[in-house]
C-alpha positions in Angstrom: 0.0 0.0 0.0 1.2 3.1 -1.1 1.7 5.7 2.5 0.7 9.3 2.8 2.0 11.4 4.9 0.2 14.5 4.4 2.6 17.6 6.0 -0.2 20.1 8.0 2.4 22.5 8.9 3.0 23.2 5.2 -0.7 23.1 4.1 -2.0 25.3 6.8 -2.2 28.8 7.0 -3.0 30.8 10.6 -5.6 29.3 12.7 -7.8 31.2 15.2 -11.2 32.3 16.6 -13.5 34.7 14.0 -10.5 36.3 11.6 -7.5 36.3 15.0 -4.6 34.4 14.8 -3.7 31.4 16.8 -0.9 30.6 18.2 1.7 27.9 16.9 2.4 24.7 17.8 4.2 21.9 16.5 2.3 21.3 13.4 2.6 17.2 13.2 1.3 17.1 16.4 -1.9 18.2 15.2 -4.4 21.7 14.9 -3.0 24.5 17.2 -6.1 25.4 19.9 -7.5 29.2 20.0 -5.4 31.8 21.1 -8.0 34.1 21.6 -11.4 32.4 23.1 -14.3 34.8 22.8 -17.3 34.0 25.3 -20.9 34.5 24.4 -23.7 31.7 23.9 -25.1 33.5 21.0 -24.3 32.6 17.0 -23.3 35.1 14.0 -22.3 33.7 10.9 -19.5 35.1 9.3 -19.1 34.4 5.2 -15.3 32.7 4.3 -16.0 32.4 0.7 -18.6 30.8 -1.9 -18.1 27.7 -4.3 -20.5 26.9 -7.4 -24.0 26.0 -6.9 -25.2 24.2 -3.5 -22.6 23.8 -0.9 -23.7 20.3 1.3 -20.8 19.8 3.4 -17.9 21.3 5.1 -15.3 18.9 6.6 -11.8 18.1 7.3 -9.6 15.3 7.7 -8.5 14.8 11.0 -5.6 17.1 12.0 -5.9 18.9 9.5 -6.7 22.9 9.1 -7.9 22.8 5.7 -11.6 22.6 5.2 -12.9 20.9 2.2 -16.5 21.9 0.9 -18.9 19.7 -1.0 -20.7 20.9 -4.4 -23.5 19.4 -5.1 -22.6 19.4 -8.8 -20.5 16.8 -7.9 -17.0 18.7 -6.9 -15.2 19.0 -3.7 -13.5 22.2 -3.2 -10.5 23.0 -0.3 -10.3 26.2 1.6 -6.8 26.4 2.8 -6.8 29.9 5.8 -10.1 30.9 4.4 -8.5 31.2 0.4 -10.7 29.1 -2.1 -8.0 27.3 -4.0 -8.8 27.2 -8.2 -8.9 23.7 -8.7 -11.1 21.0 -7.2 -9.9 18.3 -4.9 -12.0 16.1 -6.3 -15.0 16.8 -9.7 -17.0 13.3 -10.1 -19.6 16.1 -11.8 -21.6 14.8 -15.2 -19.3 18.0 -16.9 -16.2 16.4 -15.4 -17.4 13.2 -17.1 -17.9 12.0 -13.7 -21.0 9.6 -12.9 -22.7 12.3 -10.6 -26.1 12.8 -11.6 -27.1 16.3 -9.7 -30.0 18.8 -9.7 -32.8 18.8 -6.9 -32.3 16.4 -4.0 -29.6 14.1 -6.4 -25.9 15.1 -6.3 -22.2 14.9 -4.3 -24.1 14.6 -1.1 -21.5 13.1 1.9 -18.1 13.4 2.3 -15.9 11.8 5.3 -12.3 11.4 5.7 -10.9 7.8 6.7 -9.4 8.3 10.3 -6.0 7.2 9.7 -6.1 9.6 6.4 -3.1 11.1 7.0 -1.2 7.3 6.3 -3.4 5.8 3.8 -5.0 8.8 2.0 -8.4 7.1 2.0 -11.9 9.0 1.6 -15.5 8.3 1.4 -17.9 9.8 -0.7 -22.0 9.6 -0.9 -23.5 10.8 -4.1 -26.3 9.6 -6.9 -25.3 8.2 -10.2 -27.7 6.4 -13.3 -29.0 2.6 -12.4 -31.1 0.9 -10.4 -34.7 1.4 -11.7 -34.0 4.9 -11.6 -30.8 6.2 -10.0 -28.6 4.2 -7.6 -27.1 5.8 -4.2 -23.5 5.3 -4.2 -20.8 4.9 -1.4 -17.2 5.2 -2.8 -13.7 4.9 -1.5 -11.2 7.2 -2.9 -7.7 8.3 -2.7 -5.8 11.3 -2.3 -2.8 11.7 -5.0 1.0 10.9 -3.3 2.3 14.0 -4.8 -0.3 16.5 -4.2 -2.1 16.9 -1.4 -4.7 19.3 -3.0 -6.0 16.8 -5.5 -7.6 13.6 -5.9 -7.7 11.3 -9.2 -11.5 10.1 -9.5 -9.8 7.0 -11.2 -9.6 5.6 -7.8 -12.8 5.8 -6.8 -14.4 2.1 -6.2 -17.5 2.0 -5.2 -18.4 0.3 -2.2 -21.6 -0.2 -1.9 -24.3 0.6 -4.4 -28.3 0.9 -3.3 -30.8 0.6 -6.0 -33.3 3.8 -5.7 -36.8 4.3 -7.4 -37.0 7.9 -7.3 -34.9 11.4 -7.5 -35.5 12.5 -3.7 -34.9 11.7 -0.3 -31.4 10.2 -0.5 -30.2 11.2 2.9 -26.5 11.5 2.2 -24.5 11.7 5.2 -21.5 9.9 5.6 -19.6 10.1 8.9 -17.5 7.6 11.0 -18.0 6.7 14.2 -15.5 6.9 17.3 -14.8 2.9 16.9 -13.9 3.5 13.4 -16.5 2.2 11.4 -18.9 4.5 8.5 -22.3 4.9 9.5 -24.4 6.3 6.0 -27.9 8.3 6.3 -30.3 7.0 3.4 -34.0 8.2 3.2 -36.7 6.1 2.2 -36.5 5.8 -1.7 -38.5 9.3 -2.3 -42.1 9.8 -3.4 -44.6 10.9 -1.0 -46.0 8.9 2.3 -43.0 6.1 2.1 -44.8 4.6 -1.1 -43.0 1.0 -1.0 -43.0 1.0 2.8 -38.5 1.0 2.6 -38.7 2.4 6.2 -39.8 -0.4 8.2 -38.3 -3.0 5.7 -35.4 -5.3 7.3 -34.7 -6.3 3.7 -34.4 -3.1 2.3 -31.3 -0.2 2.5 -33.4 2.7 2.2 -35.0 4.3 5.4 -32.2 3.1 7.3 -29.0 3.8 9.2 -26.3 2.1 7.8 -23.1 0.5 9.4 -20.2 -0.9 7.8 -16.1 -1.8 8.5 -14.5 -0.3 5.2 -11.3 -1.7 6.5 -12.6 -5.8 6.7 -13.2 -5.8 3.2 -15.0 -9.5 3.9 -17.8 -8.8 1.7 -16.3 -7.2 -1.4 -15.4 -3.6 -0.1 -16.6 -3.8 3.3 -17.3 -5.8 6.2 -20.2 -6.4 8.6 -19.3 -4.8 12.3 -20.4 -7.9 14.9 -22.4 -5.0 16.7 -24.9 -4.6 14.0 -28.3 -5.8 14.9 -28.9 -8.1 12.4 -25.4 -9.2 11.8 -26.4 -13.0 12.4 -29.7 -12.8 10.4 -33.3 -11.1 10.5 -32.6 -8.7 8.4 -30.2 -6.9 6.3 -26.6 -7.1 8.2 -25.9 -3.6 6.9 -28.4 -2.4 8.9 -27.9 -0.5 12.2 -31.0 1.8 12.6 -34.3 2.1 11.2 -37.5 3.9 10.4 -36.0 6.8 9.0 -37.7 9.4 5.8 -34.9 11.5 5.1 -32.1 11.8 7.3 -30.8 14.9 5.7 -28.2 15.9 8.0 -27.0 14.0 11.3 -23.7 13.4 13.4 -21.6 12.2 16.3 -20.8 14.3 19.3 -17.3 13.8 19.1 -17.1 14.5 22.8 -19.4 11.8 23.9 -20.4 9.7 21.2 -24.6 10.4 21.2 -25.9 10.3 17.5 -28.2 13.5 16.8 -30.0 12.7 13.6 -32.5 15.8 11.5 -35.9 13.7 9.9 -37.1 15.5 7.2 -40.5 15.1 7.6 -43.8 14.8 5.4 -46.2 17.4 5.3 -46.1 17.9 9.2 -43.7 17.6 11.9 -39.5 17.9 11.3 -37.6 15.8 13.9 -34.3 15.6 15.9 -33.6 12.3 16.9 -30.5 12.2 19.8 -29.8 8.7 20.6 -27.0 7.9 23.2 -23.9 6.3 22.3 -23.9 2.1 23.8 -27.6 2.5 22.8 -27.5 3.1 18.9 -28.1 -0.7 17.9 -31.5 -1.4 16.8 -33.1 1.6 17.5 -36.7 1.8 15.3 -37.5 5.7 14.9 -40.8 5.6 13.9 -41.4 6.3 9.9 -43.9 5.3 8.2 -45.8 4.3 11.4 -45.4 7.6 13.0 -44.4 11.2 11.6 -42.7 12.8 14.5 -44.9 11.7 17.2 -48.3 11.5 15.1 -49.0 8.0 14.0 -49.4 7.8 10.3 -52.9 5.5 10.5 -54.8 8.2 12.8 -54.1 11.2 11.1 -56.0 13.4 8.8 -53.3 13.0 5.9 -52.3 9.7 7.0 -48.9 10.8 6.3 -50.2 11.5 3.0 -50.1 7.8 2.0 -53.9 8.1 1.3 -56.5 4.9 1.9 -53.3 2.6 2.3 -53.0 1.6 5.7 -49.8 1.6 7.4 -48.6 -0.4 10.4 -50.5 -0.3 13.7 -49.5 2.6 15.8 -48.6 0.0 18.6 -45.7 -1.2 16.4 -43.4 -1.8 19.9 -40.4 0.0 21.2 -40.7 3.0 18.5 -38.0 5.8 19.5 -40.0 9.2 20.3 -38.3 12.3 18.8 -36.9 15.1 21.5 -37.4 18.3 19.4 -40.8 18.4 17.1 -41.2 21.6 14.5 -44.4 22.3 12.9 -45.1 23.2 9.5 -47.8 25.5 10.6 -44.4 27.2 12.7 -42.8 27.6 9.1 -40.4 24.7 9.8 -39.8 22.5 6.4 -36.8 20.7 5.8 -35.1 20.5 9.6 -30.9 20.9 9.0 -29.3 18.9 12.2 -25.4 20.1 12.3 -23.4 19.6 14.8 -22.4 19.5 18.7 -19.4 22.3 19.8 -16.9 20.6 20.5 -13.6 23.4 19.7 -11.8 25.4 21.6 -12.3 29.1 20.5 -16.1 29.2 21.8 -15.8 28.0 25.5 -19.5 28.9 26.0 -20.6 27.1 23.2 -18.9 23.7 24.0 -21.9 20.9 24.4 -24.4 22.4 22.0 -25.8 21.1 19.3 -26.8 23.5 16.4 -29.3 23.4 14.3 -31.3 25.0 12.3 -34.2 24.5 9.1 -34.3 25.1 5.5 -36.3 27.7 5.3 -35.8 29.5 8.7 -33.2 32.4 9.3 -32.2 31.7 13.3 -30.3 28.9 14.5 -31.1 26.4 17.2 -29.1 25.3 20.3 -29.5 22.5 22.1 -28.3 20.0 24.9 -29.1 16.4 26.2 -30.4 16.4 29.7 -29.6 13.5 31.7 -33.2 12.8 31.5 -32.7 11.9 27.8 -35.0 15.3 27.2 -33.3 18.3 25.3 -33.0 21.8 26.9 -33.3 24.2 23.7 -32.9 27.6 23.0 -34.0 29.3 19.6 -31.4 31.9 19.0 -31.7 35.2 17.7 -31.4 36.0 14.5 -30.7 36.5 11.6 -29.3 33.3 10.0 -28.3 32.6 6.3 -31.5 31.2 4.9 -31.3 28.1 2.7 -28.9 26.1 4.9 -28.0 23.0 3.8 -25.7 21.9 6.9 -23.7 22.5 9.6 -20.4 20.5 10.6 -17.4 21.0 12.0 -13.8 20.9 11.1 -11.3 19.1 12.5 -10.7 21.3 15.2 -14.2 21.5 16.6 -15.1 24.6 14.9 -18.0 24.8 13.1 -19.3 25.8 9.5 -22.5 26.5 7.9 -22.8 26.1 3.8 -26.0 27.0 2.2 -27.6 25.8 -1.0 -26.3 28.9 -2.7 -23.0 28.3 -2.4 -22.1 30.4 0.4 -19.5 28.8 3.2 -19.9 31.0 6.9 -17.9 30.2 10.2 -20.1 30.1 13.1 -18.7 32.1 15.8 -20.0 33.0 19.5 -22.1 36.8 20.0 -22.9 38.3 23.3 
């Protein structure tokens, strides 16, 4: 195997809280902290740059101060000290002659960085391509070039694992791994309206569904099966780690403690923000198409808009209830989940989870009580509207990209 050893000191710029410089520290030993904390529990957004079309993800490999930005056209873009470099990292776009198929909810959706990237220059990426009986939801592993760190050839892409899809939206997207080194992958329910071929609930079926996989096994062609996976030994798909899911948009891992916090797009009702603790992930059943939010599909007026067709019983057992509900009446559409603090340049910041919603312009805050209930705080605004995510880079701090194009660095306000 060919080994990278990807220089930060030399790639990095300055590094600090807002536009202040940080101070230095031995580069290989990873991203300086803040030299300048700055207290205050409120959020402004301040713009670093733009890329082309929708921006879906910012992220970074670990120890690294770039941050590298998703297009949804099917390109990922580096920002090296807040500088949009001219050429993509990576451009698996249809113009490229990439096999990215892009335009509504389709495109370069996921991005995550293998933890030991800095020795083996392995990536993941999550986007839609042509097959299936109509598009098929792709995983691929790729690999940085050994003589330049800014570029990747998409020549050595492999796909890992390819889901058959019937239609153009809810594809979920989100790629992250998890603290014990496996890639857990967000997929929605197929598309369509009211869960049409019933994926969520179906232990034979990808879609709908938390996914978790051992890219490093490689026991079953590009990946292997973690032994913690619910239905490793049978019952259902082995793949499969979570369930009952429409469109799990945008979700991650506290890196602090482990807890999942997962954004539901919902139907024509209720958004949702799942926060599962970590030791408890295995299994967990949240709810779609039985329930949407914490309204159970059969006893509605819309029955989730799946018409006459009945769906399960609303006393399908041990459904997970959703900690934070927002109404459609409330203007809530499309819920964004980002990410929990976890840097060092916002000390009053550190724990909370922010979130926000498509179509909103003021972010959310929130915490997990021991209680398993959330304590939540909507934030003044305004907010960039349009937001398509919130993550962090690899020092904690985090980034909000909107489906404009526009990449802001969250930063604390009095």
């Amino acid at each position: 195997m060919r080994r990278f050893v990807l220089m930060i000191g030399v790639l990095g710029g300055a590094l600090g809280c807002g536009n202040k410089a940080a101070v230095g520290e031995d580069a290989m030993q990873g991203v300086p902290m803040c030299a300048n904390p700055v207290t205050g529990g409120n959020v402004v957004a301040r713009q670093i740059g733009r890329v082309v079309g929708g921006a879906m993800l910012a992220t970074s490999p670990p120890n690294d101060p770039r941050l590298f930005v998703i297009e949804q056209r099917g390109a990922i873009r580096i920002f090296n000290a807040e500088q949009l470099l001219p050429d993509p990292f990576l451009d698996l776009s249809a113009d490229a002659g990439g096999p990215v198929i892009a335009g509504g909810e389709n495109g370069l959706l996921g991005l995550a960085f293998h933890p030991q990237y800095a020795t083996n220059g392995e990536f993941f990426v999550f986007y839609t391509a042509r097959g299936g009986p109509a598009q098929r939801d792709v995983v691929a592993r790729c690999t940085v070039s050994a003589a330049d760190p800014n570029r990747a050839d998409a020549a050595s892409c492999v796909d890992v694992l390819s889901i058959p899809d019937f239609a153009g939206n809810h594809n979920g997207g989100m790629i992250e791994f998890a603290a014990d080194g496996t890639l857990v992958i967000g997929t929605g329910d197929g598309g369509g309206g009211g869960d049409p071929q019933r994926t969520g609930q179906d232990l034979t079926s990808l879609l709908g569904k938390m996914l978790r996989i051992d890219v490093d096994a490689r026991t079953n062609g590009e990946y292997g099966i973690p032994a913690g996976n619910p239905f490793a030994a049978g019952g259902g798909r082995p793949e499969i780690f979570m369930l009952g899911l429409r469109n799990p948009w945008r979700w991650s891992f506290d890196r602090g403690t482990g807890d999942i916090w997962i954004g539901d797009v919902g139907q024509g009702q209720i958004e949702e923000l799942n926060v599962v603790r970590a030791g408890q992930q295995a299994g967990v059943n949240f709810g779609w198409s039985v329930y949407e939010g914490s309204n159970c599909c059969m006893t509605t007026p819309d029955r989730c808009t799946q018409g006459d067709g009945a769906t399960q019983a609303c006393d399908t057992p041990n459904l997970f209830a959703p900690q934070d509900e927002r109404s459609h009446d409330d203007g809530w559409i499309s819920i964004i989940a980002g990410q929990t603090y976890r840097g060092s340049c916002y000390p009053d910041l550190v724990g909370w989870h922010l979130y926000t919603d498509y179509d909103q312009q003021h972010l959310v805050k929130a915490r997990l009580r021991t209680d398993g209930s959330l304590e939540v705080v909507d934030l003044p605004g305004p907010s960039p509207h349009h937001t398509s995510s919130i993550h962090a880079d690899s020092r904690g701090e985090l980034y909000l990209t909107t489906d404009g194009g526009n990449v802001y660095h969250l930063e604390a306000a009095p």
